[in-house]
C-alpha positions as CSV (number, residue, x, y, z in Angstrom):
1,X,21.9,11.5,4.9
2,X,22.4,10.7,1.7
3,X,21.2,13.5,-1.0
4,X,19.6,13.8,-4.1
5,X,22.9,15.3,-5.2
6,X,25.1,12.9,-3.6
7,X,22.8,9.9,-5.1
8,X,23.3,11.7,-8.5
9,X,26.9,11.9,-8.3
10,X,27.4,8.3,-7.2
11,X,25.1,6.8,-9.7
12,X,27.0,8.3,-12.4
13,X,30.1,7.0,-10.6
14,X,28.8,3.2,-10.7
15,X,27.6,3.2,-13.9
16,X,30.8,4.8,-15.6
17,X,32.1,1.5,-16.7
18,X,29.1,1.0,-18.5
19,X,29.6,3.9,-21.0
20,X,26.8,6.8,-21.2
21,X,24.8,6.8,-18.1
22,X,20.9,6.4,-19.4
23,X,19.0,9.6,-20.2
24,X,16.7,9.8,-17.0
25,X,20.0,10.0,-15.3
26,X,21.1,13.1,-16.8
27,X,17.4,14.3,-16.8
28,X,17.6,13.8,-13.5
29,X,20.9,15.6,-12.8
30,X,19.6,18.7,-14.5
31,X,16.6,19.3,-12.8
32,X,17.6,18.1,-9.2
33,X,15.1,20.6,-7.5
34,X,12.1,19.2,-9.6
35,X,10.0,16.6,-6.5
36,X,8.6,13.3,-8.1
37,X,5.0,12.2,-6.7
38,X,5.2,8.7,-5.1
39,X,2.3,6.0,-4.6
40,X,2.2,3.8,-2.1
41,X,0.1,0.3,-2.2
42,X,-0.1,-1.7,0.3
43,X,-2.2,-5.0,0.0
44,X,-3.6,-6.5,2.8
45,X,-3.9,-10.7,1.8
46,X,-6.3,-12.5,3.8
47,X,-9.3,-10.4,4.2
48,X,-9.0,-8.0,7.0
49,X,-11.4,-7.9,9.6
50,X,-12.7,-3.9,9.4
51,X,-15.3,-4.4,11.8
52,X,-12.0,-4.5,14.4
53,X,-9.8,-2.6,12.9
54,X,-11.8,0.6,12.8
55,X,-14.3,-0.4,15.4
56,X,-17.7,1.4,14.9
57,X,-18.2,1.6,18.7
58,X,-21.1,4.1,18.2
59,X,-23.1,1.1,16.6
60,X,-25.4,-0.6,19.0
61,X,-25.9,-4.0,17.3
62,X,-22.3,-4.2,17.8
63,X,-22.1,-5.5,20.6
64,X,-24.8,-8.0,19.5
65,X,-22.9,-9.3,16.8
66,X,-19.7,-9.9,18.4
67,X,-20.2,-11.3,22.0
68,X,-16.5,-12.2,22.4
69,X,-14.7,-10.7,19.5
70,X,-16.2,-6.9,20.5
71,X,-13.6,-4.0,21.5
72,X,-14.8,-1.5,24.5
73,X,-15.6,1.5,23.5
74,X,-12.6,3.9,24.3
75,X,-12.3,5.1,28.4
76,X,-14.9,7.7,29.1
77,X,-17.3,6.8,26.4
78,X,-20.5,4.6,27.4
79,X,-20.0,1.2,27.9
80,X,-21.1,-0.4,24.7
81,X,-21.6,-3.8,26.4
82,X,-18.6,-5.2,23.9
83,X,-16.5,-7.8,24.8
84,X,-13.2,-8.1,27.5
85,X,-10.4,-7.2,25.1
86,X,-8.2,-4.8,27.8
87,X,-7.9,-1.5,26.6
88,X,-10.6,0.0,24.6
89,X,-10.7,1.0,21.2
90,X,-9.2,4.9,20.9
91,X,-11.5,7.5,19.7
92,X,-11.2,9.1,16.6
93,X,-14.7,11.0,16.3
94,X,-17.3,9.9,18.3
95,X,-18.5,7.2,16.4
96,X,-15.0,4.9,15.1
97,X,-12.3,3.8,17.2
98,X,-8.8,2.5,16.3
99,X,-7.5,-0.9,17.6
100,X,-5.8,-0.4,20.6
101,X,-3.1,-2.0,18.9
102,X,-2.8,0.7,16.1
103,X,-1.8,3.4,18.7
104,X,1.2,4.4,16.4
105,X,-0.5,5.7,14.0
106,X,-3.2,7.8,16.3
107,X,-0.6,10.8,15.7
108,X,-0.9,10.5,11.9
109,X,-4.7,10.9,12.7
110,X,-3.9,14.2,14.5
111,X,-2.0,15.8,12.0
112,X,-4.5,15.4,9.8
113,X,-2.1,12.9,7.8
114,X,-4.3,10.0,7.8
115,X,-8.1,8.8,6.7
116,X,-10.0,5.9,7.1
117,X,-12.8,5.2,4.3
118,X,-15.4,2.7,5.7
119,X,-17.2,0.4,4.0
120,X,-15.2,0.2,0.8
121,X,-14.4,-2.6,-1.7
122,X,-14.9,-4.4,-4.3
123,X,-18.9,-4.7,-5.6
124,X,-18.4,-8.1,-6.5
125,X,-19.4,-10.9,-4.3
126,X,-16.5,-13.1,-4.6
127,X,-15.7,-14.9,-1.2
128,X,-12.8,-16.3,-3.0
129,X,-9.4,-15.1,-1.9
130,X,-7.2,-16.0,-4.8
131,X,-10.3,-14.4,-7.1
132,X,-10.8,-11.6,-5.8
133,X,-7.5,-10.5,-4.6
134,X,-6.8,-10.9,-8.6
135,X,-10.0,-8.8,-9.5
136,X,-8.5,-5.6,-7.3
137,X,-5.2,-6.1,-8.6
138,X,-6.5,-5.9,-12.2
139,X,-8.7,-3.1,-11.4
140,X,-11.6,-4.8,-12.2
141,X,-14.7,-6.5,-10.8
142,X,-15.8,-10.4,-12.2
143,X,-12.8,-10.5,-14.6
144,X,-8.9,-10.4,-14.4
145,X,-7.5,-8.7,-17.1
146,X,-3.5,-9.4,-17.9
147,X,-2.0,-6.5,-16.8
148,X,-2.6,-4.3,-13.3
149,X,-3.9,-1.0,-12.6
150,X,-1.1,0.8,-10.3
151,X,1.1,-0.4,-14.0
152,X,-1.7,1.3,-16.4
153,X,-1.5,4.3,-13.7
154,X,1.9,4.9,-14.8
155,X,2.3,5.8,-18.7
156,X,5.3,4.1,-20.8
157,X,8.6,6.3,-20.7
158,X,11.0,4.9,-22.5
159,X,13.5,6.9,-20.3
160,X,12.1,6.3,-16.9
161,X,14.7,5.1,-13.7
162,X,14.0,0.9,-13.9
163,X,13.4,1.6,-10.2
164,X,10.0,3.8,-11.2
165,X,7.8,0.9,-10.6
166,X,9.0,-1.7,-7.7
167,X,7.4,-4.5,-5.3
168,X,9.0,-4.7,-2.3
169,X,8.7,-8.7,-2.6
170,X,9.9,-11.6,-4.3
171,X,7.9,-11.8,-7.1
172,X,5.8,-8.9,-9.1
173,X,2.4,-8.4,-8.4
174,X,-0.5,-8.6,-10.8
175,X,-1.3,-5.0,-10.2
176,X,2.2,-3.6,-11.5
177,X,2.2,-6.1,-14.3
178,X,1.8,-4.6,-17.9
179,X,3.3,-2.6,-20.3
180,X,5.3,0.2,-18.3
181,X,8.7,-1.5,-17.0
182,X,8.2,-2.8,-13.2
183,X,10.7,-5.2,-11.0
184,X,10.6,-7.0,-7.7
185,X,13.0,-6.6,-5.5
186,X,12.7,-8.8,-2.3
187,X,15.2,-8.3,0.2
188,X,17.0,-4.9,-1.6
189,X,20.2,-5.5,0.6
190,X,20.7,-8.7,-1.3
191,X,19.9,-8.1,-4.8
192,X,23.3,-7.0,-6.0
193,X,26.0,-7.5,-8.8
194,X,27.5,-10.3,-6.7
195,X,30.9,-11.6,-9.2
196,X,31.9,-9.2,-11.6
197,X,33.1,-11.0,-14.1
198,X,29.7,-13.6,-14.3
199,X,27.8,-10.4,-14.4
200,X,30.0,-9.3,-17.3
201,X,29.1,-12.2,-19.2
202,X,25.4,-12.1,-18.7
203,X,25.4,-8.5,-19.5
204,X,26.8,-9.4,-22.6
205,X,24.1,-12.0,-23.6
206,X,21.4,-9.7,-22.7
207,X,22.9,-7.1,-24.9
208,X,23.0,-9.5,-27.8
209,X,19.9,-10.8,-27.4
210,X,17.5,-10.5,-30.9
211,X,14.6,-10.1,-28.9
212,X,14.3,-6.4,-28.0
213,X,11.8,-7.1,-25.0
214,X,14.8,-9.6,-23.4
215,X,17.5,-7.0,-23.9
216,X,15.9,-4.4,-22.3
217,X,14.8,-5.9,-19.3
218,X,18.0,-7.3,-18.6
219,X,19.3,-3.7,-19.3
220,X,16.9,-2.5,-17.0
221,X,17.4,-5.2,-13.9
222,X,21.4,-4.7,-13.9
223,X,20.9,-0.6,-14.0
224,X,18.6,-1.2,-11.3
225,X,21.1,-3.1,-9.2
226,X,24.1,-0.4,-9.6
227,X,21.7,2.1,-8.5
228,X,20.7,-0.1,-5.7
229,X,23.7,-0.7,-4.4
230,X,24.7,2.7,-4.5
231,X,21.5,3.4,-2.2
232,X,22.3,0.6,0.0
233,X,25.7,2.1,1.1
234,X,23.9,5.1,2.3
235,X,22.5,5.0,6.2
236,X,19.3,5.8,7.3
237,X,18.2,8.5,9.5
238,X,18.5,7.9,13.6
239,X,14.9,6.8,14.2
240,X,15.2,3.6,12.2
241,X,11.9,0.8,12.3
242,X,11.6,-2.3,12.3
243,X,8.0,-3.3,12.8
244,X,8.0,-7.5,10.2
245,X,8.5,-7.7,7.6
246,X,6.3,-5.0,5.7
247,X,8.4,-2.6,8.4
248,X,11.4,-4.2,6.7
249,X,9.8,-3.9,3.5
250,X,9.6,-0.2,3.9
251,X,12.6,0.4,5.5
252,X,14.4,-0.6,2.3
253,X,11.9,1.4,0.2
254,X,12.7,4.6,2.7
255,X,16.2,4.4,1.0
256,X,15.3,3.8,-2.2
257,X,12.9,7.1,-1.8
258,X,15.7,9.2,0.3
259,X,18.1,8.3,-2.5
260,X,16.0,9.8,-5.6
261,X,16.4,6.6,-7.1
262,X,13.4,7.3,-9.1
263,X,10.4,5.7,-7.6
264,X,6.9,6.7,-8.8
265,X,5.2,3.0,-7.8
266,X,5.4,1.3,-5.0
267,X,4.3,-2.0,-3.4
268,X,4.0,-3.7,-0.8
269,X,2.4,-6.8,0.9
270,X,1.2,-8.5,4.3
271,X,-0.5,-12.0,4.6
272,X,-2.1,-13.2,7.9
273,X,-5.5,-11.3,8.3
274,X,-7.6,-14.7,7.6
275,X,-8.7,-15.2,10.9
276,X,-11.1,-17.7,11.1
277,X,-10.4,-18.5,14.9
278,X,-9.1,-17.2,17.7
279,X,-9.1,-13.6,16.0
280,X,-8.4,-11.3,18.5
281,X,-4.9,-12.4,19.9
282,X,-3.9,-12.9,16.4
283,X,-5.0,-9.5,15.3
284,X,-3.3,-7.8,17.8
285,X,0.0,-8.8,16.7
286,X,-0.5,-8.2,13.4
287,X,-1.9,-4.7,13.7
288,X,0.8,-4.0,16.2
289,X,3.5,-4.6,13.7
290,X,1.4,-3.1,10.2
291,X,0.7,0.2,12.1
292,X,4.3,0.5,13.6
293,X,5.4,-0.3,10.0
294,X,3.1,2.3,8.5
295,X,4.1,5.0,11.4
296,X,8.1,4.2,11.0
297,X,8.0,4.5,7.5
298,X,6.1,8.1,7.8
299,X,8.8,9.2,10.4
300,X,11.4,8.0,8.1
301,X,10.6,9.8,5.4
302,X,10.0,13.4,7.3
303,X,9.0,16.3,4.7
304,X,9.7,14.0,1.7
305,X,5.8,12.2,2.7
306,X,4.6,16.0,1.3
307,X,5.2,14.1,-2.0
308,X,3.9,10.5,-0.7
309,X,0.3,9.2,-0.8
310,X,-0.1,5.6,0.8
311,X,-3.0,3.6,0.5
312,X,-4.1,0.3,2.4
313,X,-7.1,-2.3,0.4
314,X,-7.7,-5.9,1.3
315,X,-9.7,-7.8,-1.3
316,X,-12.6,-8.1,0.8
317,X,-14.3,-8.2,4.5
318,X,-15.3,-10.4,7.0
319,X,-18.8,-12.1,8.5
320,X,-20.0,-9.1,10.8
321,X,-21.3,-11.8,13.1
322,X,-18.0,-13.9,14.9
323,X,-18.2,-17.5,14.7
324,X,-18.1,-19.9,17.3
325,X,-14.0,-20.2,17.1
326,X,-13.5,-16.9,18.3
327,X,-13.0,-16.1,14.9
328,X,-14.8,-14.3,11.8
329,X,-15.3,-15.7,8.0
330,X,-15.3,-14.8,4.5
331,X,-17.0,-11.1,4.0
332,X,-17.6,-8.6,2.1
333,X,-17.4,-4.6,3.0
334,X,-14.2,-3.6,4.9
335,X,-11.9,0.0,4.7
336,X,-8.9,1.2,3.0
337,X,-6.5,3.9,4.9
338,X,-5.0,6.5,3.2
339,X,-1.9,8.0,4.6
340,X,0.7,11.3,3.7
341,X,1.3,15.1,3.9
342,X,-1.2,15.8,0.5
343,X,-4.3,13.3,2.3
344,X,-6.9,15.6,4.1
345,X,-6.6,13.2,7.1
346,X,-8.5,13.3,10.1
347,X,-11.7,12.3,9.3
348,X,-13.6,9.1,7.9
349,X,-14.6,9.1,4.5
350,X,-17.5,7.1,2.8
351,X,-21.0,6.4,3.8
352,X,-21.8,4.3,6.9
353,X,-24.4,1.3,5.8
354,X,-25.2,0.3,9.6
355,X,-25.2,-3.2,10.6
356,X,-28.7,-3.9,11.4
357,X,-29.6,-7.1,9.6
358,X,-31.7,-5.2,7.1
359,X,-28.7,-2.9,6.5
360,X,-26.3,-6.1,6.1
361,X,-25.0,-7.1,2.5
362,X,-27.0,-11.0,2.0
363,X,-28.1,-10.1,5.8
364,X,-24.7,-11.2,7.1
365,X,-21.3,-8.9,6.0
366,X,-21.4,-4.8,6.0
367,X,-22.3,-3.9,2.9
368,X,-19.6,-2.0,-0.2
369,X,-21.1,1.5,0.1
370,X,-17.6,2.9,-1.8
371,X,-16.3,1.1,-4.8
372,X,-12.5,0.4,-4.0
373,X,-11.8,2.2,-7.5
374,X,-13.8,5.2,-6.6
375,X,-10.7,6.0,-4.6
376,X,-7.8,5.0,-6.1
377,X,-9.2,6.7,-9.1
378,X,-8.6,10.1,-7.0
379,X,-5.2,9.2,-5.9
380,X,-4.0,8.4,-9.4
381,X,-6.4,11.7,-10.9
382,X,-5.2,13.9,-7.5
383,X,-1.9,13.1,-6.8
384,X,-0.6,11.3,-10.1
385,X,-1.7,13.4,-12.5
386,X,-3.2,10.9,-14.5
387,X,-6.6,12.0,-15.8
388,X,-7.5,9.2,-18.2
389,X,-8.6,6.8,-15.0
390,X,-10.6,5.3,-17.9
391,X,-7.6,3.4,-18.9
392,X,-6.3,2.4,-15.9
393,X,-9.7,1.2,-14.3
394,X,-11.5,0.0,-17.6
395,X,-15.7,0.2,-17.9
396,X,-15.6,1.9,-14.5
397,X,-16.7,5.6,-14.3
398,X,-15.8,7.3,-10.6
399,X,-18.5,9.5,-9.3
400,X,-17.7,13.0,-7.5
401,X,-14.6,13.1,-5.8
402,X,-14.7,11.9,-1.7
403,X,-12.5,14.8,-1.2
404,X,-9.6,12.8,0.1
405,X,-6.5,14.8,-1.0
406,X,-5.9,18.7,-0.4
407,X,-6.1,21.6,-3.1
């Protein structure tokens, strides 16, 4: 397993040829025992369908609402009258129900390492993906601002690893955009030095660039690629996961975690959850493979998720009524899961609007009863540190705390 030491000592191996190795190195070296708090996003693109993911089995109308689509009620409860999907949802506390494809992450639930907080999002109304998947992202409702919260979460340190901020795809997110120093990594076993002496060379232009923003983020992105493939040399422990690619996602972020290569941000992404037809099969296999991701990647990381808070959102709901494609549309309400040794797990959070039609947000999607902000705002306060949420979630003021972290 490779150790903070080990990391440390290897690091400043790599980077020796490059003179001085950068101060949050040597910071780093002398305070080895000090543990750095991690967030986790993970993003959800497509509008997940809450209403069966976390099924509210305990609500009559239910049933009436989705025919077809429906999940039983887990084995021994009353029938609910839902519909013929084979095994039935599995009971978390006599009223919601996991997917029966989400069975990893039903031990989480037991040790108290994971919550579910229903009927959250965003207050706007947008139906539009692309808007508001760029209004949560921003932090924002109605407006995108230029830079992203989980980036304003994290305050500018000139000296910070130029892994402290990373998106585990391709290209950086909206949300870690701004003016703390952030970079995407895609596939982290291929984003490497590659020839030496072309590197040399653009090293060199970087350095002698007159544009001091330029210089230091190709400073940045070639210490970030010694340090990564020092981490990537380095196994992984026995019970390895591979669960798509968010489970390959967070495999690669596991290392990056193990090897104390200085993380404080992370994100993540998986696309698929617009389901406008033929829901349930497709569902399945998705939730199979984001829950086994989300379990592996808890396993992986052993005592070190004492330090880790993860956190699920999906930029907004669907229909609670199916359509006639065995399928649901564009919503509103849906739920964010929150994950790691510090959550008070166990338990759903947030206050249940019913689905009656009455109870309905425009008398057709479950209404936003918790402001997605509301709790992010105590991740970043609880488990950050950083009290100004002001900043990082601008004109919005949390109410009292839902209580989702431990003392």
């Amino acid at each position: 397993m490779l150790t903070r030491r080990f990391f440390l000592r290897g690091s400043a191996i790599v980077m020796a040829g490059s003179g001085t190795a950068p101060a949050w190195l040597a910071r780093a070296a002398s305070a080895e025992s000090k543990k750095r708090k991690i967030l986790v996003v993970i993003f959800q693109r497509g509008a997940a369908d809450g209403l069966n993911i976390v099924i509210p089995f305990g609500e009559k109308r239910y049933r009436d609402l989705r025919p077809n689509l429906g999940i039983a009620a887990p084995s021994g409860r009353p029938d609910n009258g839902a519909g013929p999907l084979s095994g039935g949802a599995i009971d978390l506390d006599g009223r919601f129900g996991l997917n029966p494809a989400m069975r990893q992450l039903k031990p989480l639930w037991d040790k108290g390492q994971l919550a579910i907080v229903e009927a959250s999002g965003s207050p706007d109304s947008s139906r539009s993906h692309f808007d508001a998947q760029d209004y949560m992202e921003s932090g924002t409702t109605s407006k995108t601002l230029g830079d992203g919260w989980l980036n304003r979460a994290l305050p500018p340190e000139p000296s910070a690893s130029p892994l402290r901020a990373v998106a585990m795809n391709k290209q950086l997110p909206l949300t870690l955009r701004g003016e703390s120093n952030a970079i995407a990594l895609g596939d982290a076993q291929q984003f490497n030095l590659g020839n030496q002496e072309a590197t040399a060379i653009l090293q060199s232009m970087y350095a002698a660039s007159k544009d001091a923003r330029v210089g230091r983020t190709g400073k940045d992105a070639f210490e970030a690629m010694k340090l990564i493939e020092s981490v990537n040399k380095a196994p992984l422990g026995p019970q390895g996961f591979q669960f798509g690619e968010l489970g390959t996602e967070l495999q690669q972020l596991a290392r990056l975690i193990k090897g104390d290569a200085g993380v404080e941000a992370a994100f993540a992404e998986i696309g698929g959850w617009d389901h406008h037809g033929n829901e349930n099969q497709q569902l399945s296999t998705l939730l199979n493979q984001f829950s086994g991701a989300l379990a592996g990647f808890s396993q992986e990381m052993g005592d070190r998720m004492e330090d880790i808070v993860l956190v699920t959102m999906s930029e907004f709901g669907r229909t609670a009524a199916e359509n006639g494609d065995a399928g649901t549309d564009h919503g509103h309400g849906s739920l964010m899961m929150v994950l790691g040794g510090p959550v008070k797990g166990g338990k759903v959070y947030g206050k249940w609007p019913g689905l009656e039609r009455e109870q309905l947000f425009e008398g057709r999607d479950l209404a936003v009863t918790t402001d997605y902000r509301t709790v992010l705002s105590e991740l970043v306060r609880g488990h950050l540190g950083h009290q100004d949420v002001s900043r990082v979630f601008p004109g919005f003021t949390p109410g009292d705390p839902l209580g989702l972290l431990r003392a």
